[in-house]
C-alpha positions as CSV (number, residue, x, y, z in Angstrom):
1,X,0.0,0.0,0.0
2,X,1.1,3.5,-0.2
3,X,2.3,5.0,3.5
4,X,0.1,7.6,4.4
5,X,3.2,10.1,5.2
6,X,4.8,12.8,4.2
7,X,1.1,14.9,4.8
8,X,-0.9,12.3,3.2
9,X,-0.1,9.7,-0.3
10,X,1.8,10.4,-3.1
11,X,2.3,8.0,-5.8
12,X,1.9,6.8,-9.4
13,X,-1.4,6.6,-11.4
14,X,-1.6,3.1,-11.5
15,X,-4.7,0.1,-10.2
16,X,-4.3,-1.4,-7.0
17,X,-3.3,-0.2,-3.6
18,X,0.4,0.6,-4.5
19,X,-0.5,3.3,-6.9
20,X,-3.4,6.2,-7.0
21,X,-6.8,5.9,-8.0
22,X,-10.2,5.9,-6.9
23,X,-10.4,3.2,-4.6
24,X,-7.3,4.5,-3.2
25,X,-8.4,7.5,-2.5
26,X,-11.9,6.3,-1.0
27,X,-10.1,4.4,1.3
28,X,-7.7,7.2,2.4
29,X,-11.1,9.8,2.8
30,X,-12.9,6.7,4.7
31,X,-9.9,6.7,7.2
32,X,-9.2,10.3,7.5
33,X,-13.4,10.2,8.3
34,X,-13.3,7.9,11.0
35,X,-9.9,9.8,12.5
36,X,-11.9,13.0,12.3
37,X,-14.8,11.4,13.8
38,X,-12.1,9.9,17.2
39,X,-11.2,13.2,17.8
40,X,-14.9,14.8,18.4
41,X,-14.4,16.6,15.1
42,X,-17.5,14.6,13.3
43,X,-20.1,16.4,10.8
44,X,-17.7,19.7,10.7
45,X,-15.9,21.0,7.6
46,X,-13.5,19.6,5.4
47,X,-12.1,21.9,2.4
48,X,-11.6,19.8,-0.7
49,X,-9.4,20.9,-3.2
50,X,-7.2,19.8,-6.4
51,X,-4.5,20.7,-9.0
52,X,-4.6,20.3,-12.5
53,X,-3.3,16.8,-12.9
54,X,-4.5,13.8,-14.2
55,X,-6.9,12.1,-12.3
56,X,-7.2,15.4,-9.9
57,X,-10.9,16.2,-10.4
58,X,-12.2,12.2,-10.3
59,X,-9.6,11.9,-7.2
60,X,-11.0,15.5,-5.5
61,X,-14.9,14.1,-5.8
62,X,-14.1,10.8,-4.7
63,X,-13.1,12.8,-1.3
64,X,-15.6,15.4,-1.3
65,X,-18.6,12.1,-1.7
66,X,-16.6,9.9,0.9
67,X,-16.7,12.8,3.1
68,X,-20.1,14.1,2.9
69,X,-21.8,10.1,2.9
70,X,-19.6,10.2,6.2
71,X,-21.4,13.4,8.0
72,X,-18.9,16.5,7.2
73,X,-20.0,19.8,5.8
74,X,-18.0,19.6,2.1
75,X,-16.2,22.8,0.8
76,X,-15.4,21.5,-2.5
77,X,-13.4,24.4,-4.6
78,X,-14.8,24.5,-8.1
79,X,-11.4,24.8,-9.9
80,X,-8.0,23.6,-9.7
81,X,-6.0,26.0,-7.4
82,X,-3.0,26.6,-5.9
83,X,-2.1,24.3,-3.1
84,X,-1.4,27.5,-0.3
85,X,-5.1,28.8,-1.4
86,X,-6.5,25.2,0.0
87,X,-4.7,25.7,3.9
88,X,-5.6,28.7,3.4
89,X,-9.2,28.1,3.3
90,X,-9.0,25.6,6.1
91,X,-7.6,28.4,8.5
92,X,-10.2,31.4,7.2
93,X,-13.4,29.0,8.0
94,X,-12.5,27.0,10.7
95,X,-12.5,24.1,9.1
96,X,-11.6,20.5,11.0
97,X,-9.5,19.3,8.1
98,X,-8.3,20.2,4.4
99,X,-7.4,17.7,1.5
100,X,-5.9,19.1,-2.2
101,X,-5.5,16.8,-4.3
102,X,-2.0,17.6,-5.8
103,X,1.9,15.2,-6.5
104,X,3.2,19.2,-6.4
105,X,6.4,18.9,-8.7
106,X,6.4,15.3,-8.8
107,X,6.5,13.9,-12.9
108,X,3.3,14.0,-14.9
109,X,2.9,10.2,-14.1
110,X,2.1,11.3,-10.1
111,X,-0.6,11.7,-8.2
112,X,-0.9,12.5,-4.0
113,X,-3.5,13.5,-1.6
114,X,-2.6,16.6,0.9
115,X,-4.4,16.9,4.2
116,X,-4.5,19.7,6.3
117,X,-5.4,19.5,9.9
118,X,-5.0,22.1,13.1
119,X,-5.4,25.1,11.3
120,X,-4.5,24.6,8.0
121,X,-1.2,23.1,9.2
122,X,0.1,20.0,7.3
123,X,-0.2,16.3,9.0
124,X,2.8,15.5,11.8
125,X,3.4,12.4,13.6
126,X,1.6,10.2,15.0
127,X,-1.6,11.7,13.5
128,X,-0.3,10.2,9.5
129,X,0.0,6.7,11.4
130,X,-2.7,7.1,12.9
131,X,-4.7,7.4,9.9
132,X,-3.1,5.1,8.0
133,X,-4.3,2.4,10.8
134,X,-7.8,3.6,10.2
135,X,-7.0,3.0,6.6
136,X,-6.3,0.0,6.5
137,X,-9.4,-1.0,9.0
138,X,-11.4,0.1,6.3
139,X,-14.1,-2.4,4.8
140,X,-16.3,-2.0,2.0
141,X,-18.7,-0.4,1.0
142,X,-17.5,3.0,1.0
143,X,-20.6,5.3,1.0
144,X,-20.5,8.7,-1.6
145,X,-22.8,11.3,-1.9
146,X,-23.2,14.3,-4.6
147,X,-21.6,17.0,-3.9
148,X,-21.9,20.6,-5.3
149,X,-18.9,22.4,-5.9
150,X,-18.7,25.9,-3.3
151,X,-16.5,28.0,-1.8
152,X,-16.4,30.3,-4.8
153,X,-15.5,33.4,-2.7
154,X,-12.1,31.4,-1.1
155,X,-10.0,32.8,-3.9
156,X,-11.5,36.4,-3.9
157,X,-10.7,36.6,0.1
158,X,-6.8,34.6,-0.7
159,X,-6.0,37.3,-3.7
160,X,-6.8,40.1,-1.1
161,X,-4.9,39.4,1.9
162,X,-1.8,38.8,-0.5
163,X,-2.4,42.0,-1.8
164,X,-2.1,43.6,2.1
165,X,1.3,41.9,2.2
166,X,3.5,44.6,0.8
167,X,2.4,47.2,3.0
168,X,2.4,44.8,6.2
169,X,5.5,43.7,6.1
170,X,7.4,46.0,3.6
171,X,5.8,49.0,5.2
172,X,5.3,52.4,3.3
173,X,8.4,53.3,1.8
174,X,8.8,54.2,-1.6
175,X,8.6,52.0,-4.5
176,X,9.8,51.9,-8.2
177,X,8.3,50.1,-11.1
178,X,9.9,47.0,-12.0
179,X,9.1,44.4,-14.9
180,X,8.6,40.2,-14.3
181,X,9.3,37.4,-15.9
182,X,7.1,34.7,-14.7
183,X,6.0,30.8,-15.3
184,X,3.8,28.5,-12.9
185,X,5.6,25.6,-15.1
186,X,2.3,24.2,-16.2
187,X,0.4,24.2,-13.3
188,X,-2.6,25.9,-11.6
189,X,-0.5,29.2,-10.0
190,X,-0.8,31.1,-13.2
191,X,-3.8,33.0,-13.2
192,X,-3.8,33.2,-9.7
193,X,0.0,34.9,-9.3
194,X,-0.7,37.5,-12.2
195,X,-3.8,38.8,-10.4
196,X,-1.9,38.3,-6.6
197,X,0.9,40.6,-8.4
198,X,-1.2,43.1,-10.5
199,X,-3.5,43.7,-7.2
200,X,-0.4,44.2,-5.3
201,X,0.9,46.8,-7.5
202,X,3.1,44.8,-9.8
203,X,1.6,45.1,-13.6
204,X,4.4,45.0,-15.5
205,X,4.3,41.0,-16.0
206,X,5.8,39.0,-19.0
207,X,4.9,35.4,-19.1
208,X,6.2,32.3,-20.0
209,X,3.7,31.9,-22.7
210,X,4.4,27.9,-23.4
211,X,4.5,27.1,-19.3
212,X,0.9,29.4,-18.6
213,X,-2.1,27.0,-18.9
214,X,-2.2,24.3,-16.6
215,X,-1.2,21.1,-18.6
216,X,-0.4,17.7,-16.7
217,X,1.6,16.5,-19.2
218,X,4.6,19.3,-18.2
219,X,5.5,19.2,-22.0
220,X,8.3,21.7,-21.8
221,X,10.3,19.9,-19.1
222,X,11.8,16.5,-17.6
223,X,10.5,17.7,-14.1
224,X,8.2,19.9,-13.3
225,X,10.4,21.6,-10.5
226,X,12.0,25.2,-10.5
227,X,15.2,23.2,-9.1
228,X,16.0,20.4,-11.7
229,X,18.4,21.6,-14.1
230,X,17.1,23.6,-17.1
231,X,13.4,23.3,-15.8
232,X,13.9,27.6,-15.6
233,X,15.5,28.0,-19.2
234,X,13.0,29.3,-21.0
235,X,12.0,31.5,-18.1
236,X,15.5,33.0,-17.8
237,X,15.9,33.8,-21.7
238,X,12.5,35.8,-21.4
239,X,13.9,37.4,-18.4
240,X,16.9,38.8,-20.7
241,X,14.9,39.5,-23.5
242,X,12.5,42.2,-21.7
243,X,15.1,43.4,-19.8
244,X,13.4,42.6,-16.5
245,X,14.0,43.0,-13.3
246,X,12.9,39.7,-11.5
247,X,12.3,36.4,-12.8
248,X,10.1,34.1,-10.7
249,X,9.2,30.7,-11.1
250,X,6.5,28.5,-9.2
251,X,6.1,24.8,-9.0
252,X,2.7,23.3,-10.7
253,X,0.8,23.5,-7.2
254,X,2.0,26.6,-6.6
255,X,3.9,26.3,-3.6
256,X,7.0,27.0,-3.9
257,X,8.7,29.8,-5.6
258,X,12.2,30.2,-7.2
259,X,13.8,33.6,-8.0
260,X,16.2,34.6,-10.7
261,X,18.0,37.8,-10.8
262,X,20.5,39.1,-13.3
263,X,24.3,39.2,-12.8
264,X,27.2,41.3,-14.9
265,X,27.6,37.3,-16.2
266,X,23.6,36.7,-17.0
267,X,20.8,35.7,-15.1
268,X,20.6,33.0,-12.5
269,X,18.7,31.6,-10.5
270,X,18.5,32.0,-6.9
271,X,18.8,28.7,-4.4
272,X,16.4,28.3,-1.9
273,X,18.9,29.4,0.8
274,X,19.4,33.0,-0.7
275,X,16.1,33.9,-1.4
276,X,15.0,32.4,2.4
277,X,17.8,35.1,4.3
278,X,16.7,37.8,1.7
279,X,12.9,37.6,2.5
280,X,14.0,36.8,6.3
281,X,15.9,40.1,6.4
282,X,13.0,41.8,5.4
283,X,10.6,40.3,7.3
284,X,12.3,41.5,10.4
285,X,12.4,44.8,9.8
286,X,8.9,45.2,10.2
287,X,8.1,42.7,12.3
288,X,7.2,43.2,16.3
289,X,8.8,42.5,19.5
290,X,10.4,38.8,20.0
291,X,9.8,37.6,16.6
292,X,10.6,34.1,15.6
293,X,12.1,32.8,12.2
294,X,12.7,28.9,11.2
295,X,14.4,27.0,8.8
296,X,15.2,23.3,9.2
297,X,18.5,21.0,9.0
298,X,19.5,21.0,6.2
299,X,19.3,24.8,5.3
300,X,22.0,27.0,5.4
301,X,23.3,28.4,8.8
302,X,23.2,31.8,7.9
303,X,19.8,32.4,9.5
304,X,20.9,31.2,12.8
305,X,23.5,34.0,12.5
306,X,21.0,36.6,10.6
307,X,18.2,36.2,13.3
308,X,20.2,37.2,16.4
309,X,21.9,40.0,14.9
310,X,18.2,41.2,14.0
311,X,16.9,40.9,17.5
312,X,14.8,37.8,16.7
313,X,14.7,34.2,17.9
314,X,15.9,31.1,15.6
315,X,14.4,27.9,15.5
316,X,15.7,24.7,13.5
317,X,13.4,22.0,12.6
318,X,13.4,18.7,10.5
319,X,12.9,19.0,6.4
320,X,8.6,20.1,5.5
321,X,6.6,22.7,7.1
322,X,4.7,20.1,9.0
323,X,7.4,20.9,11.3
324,X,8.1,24.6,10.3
325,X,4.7,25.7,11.0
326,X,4.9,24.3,14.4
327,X,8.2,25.9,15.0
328,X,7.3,27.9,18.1
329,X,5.0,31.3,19.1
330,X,5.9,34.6,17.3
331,X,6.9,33.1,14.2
332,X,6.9,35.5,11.8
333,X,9.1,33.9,8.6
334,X,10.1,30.4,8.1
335,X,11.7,28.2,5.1
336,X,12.9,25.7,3.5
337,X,16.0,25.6,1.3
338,X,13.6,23.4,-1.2
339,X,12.4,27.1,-2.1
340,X,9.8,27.0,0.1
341,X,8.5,30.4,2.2
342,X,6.0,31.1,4.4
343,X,6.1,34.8,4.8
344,X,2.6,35.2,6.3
345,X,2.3,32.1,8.8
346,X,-0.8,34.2,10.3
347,X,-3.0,33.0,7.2
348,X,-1.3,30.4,5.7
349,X,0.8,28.0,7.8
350,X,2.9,26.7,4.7
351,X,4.7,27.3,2.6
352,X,2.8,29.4,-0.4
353,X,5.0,30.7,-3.2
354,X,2.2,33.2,-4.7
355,X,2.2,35.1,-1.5
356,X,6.6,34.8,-1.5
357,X,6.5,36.1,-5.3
358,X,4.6,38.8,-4.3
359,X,7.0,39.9,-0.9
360,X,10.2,39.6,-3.6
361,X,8.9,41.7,-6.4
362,X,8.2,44.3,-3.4
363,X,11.6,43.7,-1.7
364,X,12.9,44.1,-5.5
365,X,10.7,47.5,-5.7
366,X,12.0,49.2,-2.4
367,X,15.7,47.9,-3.3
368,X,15.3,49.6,-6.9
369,X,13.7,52.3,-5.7
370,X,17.2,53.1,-3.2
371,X,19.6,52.3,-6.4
372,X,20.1,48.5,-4.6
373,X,19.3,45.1,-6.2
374,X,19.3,41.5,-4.5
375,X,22.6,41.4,-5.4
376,X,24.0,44.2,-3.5
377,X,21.6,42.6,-0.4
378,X,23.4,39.3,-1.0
379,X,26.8,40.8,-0.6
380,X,26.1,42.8,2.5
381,X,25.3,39.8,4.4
382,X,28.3,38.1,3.2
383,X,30.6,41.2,4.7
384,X,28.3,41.0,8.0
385,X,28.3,37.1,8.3
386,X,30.8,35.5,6.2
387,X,30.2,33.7,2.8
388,X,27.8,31.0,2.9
389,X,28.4,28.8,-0.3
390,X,26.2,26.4,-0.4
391,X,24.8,23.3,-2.9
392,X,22.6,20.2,-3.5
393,X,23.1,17.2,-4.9
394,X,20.6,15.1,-5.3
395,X,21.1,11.9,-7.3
396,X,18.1,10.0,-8.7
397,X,18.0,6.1,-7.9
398,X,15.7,3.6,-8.4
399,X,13.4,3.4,-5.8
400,X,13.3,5.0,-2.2
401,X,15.1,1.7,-1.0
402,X,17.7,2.2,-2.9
403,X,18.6,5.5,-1.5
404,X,17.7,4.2,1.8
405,X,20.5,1.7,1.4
406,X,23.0,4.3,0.5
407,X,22.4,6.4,4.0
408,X,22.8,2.9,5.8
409,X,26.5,2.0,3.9
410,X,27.4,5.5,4.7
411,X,26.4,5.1,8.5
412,X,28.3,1.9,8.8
413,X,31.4,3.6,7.1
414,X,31.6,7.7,7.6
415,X,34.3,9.6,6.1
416,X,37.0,11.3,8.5
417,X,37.8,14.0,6.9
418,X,35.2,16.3,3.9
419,X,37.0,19.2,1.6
420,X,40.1,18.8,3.2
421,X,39.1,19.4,6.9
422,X,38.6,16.6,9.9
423,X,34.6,16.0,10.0
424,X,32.2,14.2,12.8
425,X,28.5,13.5,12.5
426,X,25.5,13.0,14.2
427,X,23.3,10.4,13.2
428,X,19.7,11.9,13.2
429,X,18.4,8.1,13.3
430,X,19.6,8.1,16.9
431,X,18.3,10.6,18.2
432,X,15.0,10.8,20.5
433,X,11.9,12.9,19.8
434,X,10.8,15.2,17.2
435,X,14.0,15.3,15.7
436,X,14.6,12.1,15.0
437,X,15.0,11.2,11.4
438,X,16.9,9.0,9.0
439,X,19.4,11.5,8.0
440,X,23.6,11.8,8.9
441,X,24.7,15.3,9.4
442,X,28.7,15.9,9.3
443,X,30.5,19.2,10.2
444,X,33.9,20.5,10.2
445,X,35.7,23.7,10.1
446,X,33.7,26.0,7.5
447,X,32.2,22.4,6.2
448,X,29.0,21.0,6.8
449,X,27.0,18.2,4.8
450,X,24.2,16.5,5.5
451,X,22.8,13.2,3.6
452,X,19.4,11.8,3.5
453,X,16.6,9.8,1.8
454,X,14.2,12.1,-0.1
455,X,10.5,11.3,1.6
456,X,8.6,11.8,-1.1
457,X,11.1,10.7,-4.6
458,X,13.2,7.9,-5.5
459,X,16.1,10.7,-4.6
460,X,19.1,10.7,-2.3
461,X,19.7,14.1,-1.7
462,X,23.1,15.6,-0.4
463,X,22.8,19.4,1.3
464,X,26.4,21.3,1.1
465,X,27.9,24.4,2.9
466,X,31.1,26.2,3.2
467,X,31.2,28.9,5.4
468,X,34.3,31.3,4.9
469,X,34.8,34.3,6.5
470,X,35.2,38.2,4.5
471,X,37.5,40.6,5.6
472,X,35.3,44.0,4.5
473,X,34.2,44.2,0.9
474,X,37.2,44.2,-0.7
475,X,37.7,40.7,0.3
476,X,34.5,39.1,-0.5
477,X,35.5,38.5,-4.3
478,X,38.7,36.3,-2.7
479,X,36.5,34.9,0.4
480,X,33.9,33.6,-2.4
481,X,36.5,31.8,-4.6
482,X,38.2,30.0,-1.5
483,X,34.1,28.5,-0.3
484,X,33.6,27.8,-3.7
485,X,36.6,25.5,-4.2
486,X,35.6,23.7,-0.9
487,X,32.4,23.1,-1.8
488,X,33.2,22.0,-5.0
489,X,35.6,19.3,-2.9
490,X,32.3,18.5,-1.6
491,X,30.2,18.2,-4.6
492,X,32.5,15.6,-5.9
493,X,32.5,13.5,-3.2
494,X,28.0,13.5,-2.8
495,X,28.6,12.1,-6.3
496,X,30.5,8.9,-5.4
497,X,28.0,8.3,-2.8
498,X,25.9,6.4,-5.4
499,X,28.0,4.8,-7.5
């Protein structure tokens, strides 16, 4: 069977229990029912929505009949939407629990079903194994009744509170008109990022014309994720072409958000480590007393240096924003180096990358409007906290197992020394409580790598840093030269890990 994990399944379009389809997702609603029901929270509301994949609208009415047959009050959106606008919904009506339908960047052949619980915050232990017993004590028949699709004003009431962003957190300071290059990469954030954008003062948008309308088939790319290599080519030669002054890219459920800026060398794009500090620094500026920001394991360390020097409080967590969002009180800004942001936590307790598109293009603004570009940002925190060089590689196996396997051959024979410099480790599988994972962290002087399963691909995936200290600006050319040498020690060594 698929493990109900990770927030809920995700899997391949395929008959039987290992793969998604309607059964399997009857069975899923059925148990997530009778969870609901063993924690008093019976015949109240469940928000159902989906992407634009295949097999999202049979899968998202399959969950809006299971639930209503089983006593809950359906919200069933009437179009395929964003992922962020879904918890959103949960949080704005109370609602006991929210499922979208969505595989996020998985490949067209993918499938998975989302559930949101406690606010519009993402399943955490034991609740996913607790469901997944009630799962499998499911018998048939599975009763289904017609439901109507609602909720129509969701979006309207999403769009606007984005649109409040600017002046909440970037505060009233002028602005200058800048141009965007955009794509959702196929999937449903298109529509609803040009309206977030234009409503939040950002017209001047130039699309990705071949990446606008949703299509599940992702023709243009191997994998539908900002990340993989090339999946932002075509964004980044539009960029140049209309001279603009931010590129941003979102993944197909709109949930994550990639930036690319231009350099004296060409545009690039941003990892999810830069653009997290950059929106974390401005989030702080406006924020009030004893704010807290997050980040998890296998980000860069740069925050944890950033937040005390801004008067704020740091938190670390393990990789998804199951954990992120419950990352203390106060928080204010948290991420994931997976370019995921949550910049408004008091809406939507996830990551959203329509409402992070919208906070960069008016970080970008106030920059521009001061002479200063992302850039220039990037370097000042270099001077103030040292260069933070940092990588991924992630190395596609086949099956989970099999990158599994790898960790455990690496546990049983850790390397003494990374980049040059003497390294110990922590095994995260050893440890007790929440952050307890299957994951091997090494540090060193200036080094630190940490290796793990992916939870939701067939991935290993190898997170790398060199930190390397500047001596004023006039040394940061040299200082980023050094870290970049070391790290790419590192890279070369993630690569064996494999084979």
């Amino acid at each position: 069977m698929l493990t109900f994990g990770t927030a809920g399944l995700r899997g391949p379009l395929a008959p039987g229990p290992d793969g998604m389809n309607e059964t399997t997702v009857a069975r899923a609603t059925a148990g997530l029912a009778a969870w609901l029901r063993d924690r008093c929270l019976g015949g109240g509301t469940v928000v159902v929505g989906r992407d634009a994949r295949h097999g999202s609208a049979e899968f998202a009415a399959v969950t809006a009949e299971v639930l209503a047959a089983a006593g809950f009050a359906v919200t069933r959106l009437p179009e395929p939407l964003p992922t962020p606008v879904t918890a959103f919904a949960v949080r704005e009506s109370g609602a006991v629990a929210g499922v979208q339908i969505t595989a996020s960047h998985n490949p067209p052949g993918d499938n998975g079903y989302k559930v949101f619980v406690d606010g519009g915050t993402q399943l955490a232990p034991p609740a996913d194994t607790e469901i997944e017993q009630r799962i499998t004590a499911v018998t048939e028949p599975i009763g289904r009744d017609p439901v109507a699709a609602s909720g129509g004003a969701v979006l309207s009431h999403y769009l606007a509170r984005v649109a409040q962003l600017p002046r909440l957190i970037g505060g009233d300071g002028e602005r200058a008109a800048i141009r965007i290059a955009f794509t959702p990469l196929h999937g449903v954030g298109g529509a609803t990022a040009v309206h977030a954008l234009t409503a939040a003062g950002f017209a001047d948008i130039h699309a990705v014309t071949e990446q606008f309308a949703p299509d599940p088939d992702f023709p243009t790319v191997a994998f539908p994720n900002p990340e993989e290599p090339g999946a932002a080519d075509l964004l980044l030669r539009l960029a140049e072409r209309v001279d603009a002054d931010l590129a941003v890219a979102l993944d197909p459920d709109a949930d994550r958000c990639a930036l690319g800026v231009p350099t004296p060398d060409g545009w690039r794009m941003l990892r999810g480590d830069e653009t997290g500090v950059l929106l974390a620094d401005d989030v702080l500026r406006t924020a009030t007393a004893d704010p807290l920001v997050a980040t998890t394991i296998v980000s860069s360390r740069l925050l944890s240096r950033l937040a005390p020097a801004r008067g704020a409080r740091y938190a670390e967590t393990l990789t998804g924003f199951k954990w992120l969002a419950r990352a203390g009180e106060g928080l204010v800004y948290a991420y994931e180096e997976a370019i995921g942001h949550c910049v408004d936590p008091a809406t939507v307790r996830d990551k959203d990358g329509v409402s992070a598109a919208v906070m960069a293009a008016d970080l970008v603004s106030r920059l521009r409007a001061r002479g200063r570009t992302l850039n220039d940002e990037l370097d000042g925190l270099a001077v103030e906290f040292g260069v933070h060089a940092g990588d991924q590689v992630s190395l596609r196996l086949p099956d989970q197992r099999a990158a599994a396997a790898v960790v455990e051959a690496l546990r049983a024979a850790p390397p003494g020394t990374l980049a040059g410099t003497a390294v110990d480790y922590t095994d995260m599988a050893a440890l007790r409580g929440r952050m307890r994972t299957d994951a091997l962290v090494f540090t060193g002087d200036g080094v630190r790598l940490v290796v793990r399963p992916s939870g939701t691909e067939p991935k290993l995936k190898c997170y790398l840093e060199v930190i390397h200290p500047v001596s004023g600006p006039a040394g940061l050319r040299t200082a980023r030269a050094a870290a970049q040498e070391r790290l790419s020690e590192l890279r070369d060594y993630c690569r064996t890990l494999a084979g």
